[in-house]
C-alpha positions, 0 to 999 in steps of 0.5 A, a space after each residue: 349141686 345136681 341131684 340125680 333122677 330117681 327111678 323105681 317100680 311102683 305098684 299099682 294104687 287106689 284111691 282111698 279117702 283120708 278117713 281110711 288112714 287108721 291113726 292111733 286112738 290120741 290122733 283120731 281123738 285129736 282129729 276130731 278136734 278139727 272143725 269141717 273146713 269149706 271153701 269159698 266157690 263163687 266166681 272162682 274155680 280154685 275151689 276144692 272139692 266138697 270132701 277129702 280124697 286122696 291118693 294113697 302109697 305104700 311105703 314100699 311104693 315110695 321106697 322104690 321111687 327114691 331108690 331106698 331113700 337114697 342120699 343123692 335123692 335127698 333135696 331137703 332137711 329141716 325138723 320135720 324130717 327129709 325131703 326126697 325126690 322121685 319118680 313113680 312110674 304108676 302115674 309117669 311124674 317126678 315128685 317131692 317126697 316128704 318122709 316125717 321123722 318120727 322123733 321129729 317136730 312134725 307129728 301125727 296131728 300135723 301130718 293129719 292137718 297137712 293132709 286134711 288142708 291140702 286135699 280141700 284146698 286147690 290154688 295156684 299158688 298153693 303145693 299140690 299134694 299128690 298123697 300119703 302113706 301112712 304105713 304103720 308108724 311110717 308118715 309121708 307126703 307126696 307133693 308135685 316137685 317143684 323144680 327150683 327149690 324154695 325162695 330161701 335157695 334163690 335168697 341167702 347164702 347163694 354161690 357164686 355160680 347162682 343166678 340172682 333174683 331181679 325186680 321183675 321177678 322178686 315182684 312176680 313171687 311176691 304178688 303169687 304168694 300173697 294171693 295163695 295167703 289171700 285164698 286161704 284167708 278169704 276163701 277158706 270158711 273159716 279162713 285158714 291161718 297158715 302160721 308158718 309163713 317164711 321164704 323156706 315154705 315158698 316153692 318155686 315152679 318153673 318161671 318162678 312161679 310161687 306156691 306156699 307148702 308145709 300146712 303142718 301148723 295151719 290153723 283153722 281162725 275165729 269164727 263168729 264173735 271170737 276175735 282170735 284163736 288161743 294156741 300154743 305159740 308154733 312157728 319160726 323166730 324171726 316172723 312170728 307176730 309179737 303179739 302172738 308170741 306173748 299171748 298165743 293170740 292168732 289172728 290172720 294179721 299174725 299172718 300179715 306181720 309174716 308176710 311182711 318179713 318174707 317181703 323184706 327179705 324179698 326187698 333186701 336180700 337179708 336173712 329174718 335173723 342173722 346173727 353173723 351181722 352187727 347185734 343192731 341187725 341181727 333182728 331184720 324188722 327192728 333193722 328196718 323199723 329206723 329206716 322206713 321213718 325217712 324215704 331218703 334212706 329206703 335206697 340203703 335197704 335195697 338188696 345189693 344184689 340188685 346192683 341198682 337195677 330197680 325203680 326208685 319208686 318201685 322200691 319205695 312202694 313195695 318197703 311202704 307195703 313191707 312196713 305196713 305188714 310189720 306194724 307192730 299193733 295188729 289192727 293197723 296191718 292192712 288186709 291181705 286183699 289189700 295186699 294183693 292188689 298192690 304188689 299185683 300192681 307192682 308186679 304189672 310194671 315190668 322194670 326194663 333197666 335199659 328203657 326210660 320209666 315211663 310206667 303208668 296204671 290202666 285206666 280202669 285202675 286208681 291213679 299213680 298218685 291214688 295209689 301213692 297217697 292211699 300207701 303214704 296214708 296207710 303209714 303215716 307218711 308226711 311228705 314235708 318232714 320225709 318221715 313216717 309219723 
């Protein structure tokens, strides 16, 4: 489907600070619950800035941007609310904006902490979020629009007219999303937990570049000797870490298991639940654990879609990256730095299904065969048995 531009006259805005939002007494309360988030600068200028500020509209603004909201500006829909696109004219840029149901799961206090996130936050590989409007009871947000929708849209349920996703490029949005997660674990103090890591957060830019959206259930982790965060259990079945689904314990690895779900839904074209498959299969981790104990069969989890154009090895390293996240004892899920640096290395060897696979590491980087043992270790993989431990 095609959506139409919408267009509209805007009236001219300021500038204004979120502590010139004037939510209820329970959400101000409730605000000040939030601990002072910081980022991280050195050596890097994604920082955000050193305080919130952030542009806001009136709902008339906004209603004059999609026309009145009307359906055919209508790009998403979930329970949070709808998604529109628009132009505002004030400022020449075609946007996506976020109108919260207000009898919908996303509230005052994650409207706050969405707003607050994203105006510290800066990365390329994090949604851009442009403003607010917070006119009486009316709660939106204004993001950059991102013109190829989610990673799901490109994912599951395509049409047939849909162009698929090949290796390079499943490689590319996985090693863009891991580093967004890396920058909210390792930059933010304290690190940021994103909680709602799945392919329907994943926007697309052009060239299919990755960014994470939708921070209404980020959560700020442990700091000093705490060891976790004790919260009411939020997220999506599928890619909830057991662990915090039983005890409400989070942690950054409830982060990782996520990450590793969305990297097999990458790798195998399946749905993190589906229940229009077997029973055995409905559960997309507990169809996989199985088969990640024996390589021989890794070639069985691979998207057909794909068609078979993707590098055997390739493919082996990226399920070992995948089975690692989705260890179901949190300590042994491996960092998110960790991470980076081995789908950024994947996402490097460009798979040419024309070219014989000659592929090797710079020479400033660990061998192939490092690189190999350093994955067969971290998942206990015995090359004599073929099987995981």
């Amino acid at each position: 489907m095609v959506w139409s531009l919408c267009t509209g006259k805007s009236k001219k805005k300021k500038k204004k600070s979120l502590d010139q939002i004037r939510p209820t007494s329970s959400s101000s309360e409730k605000l000040k619950a939030i601990p002072t988030l910081q980022v991280k600068k050195e050596g890097s200028n994604d920082g955000g800035a050193d305080h919130i500020a952030a542009q806001t509209f009136t709902f008339r603004e906004l209603a004059a941007a999609t026309k009145n909201f009307r359906a055919d500006c209508l790009i998403g829909e979930g329970g949070f609310g709808r998604v529109y696109k628009g132009q505002l004219e004030s400022i020449n840029q075609i946007v996506a904006i976020k109108q919260l149901d207000r009898n919908g799961l996303q509230g005052n206090r994650e409207f706050l902490v969405e707003v607050l996130m994203l105006s510290l936050l800066h990365h390329p590989n994090l949604v851009n979020l442009i403003g607010y409007c917070s006119d009486g009871d009316q709660r939106l947000l204004v993001y950059e629009y991102m013109p190829l929708g989610s990673l799901e849209d490109h994912l599951h349920d395509l049409s047939p007219d849909k162009k698929r996703l090949d290796w390079n490029t499943r490689m590319k949005i996985a090693a863009g999303a891991a580093k967004g997660l890396e920058y909210l674990h390792d930059k933010a103090n304290p690190p940021v937990i994103y909680r709602d890591l799945k392919c329907s957060n994943i926007l697309l830019g052009e060239d299919y570049h990755p960014k994470l959206s939708d921070f209404g259930l980020a959560k700020l982790g442990p700091t000093g000797d705490d060891t976790h965060v004790s919260t009411r259990v939020m997220g999506t079945y599928g890619y909830c870490a057991p662990e915090y689904a039983m005890t409400g314990q989070l942690t950054l690895k409830s982060d990782i298991y996520s990450f590793g779900v969305v990297l097999l839904e990458i790798l195998t074209g399946r749905k993190a639940i589906d229940n229009s498959k077997a029973a055995a299969e409905h559960n997309l981790v507990a169809w996989a654990r199985p088969l990640f104990k024996d390589r021989r069969k890794f070639s069985q989890m691979a998207d057909p879609m794909l068609q078979g154009q993707y590098p055997s090895r390739g493919l082996y390293q990226a399920l070992a990256i995948a089975a690692m996240c989705v260890q179901e004892q949190p300590t042994m899920r491996p960092l998110i730095a960790d991470v980076v640096t081995a789908l950024s290395y994947l996402a490097s060897q460009k798979y040419d299904p024309q070219a014989v696979q000659c592929s090797r590491l710079p020479a400033t980087s660990r061998t192939r065969k490092d690189f190999d043992t350093r994955l067969n270790d971290s998942i206990g993989y015995d090359r004599n048995e073929r099987e995981i431990k």
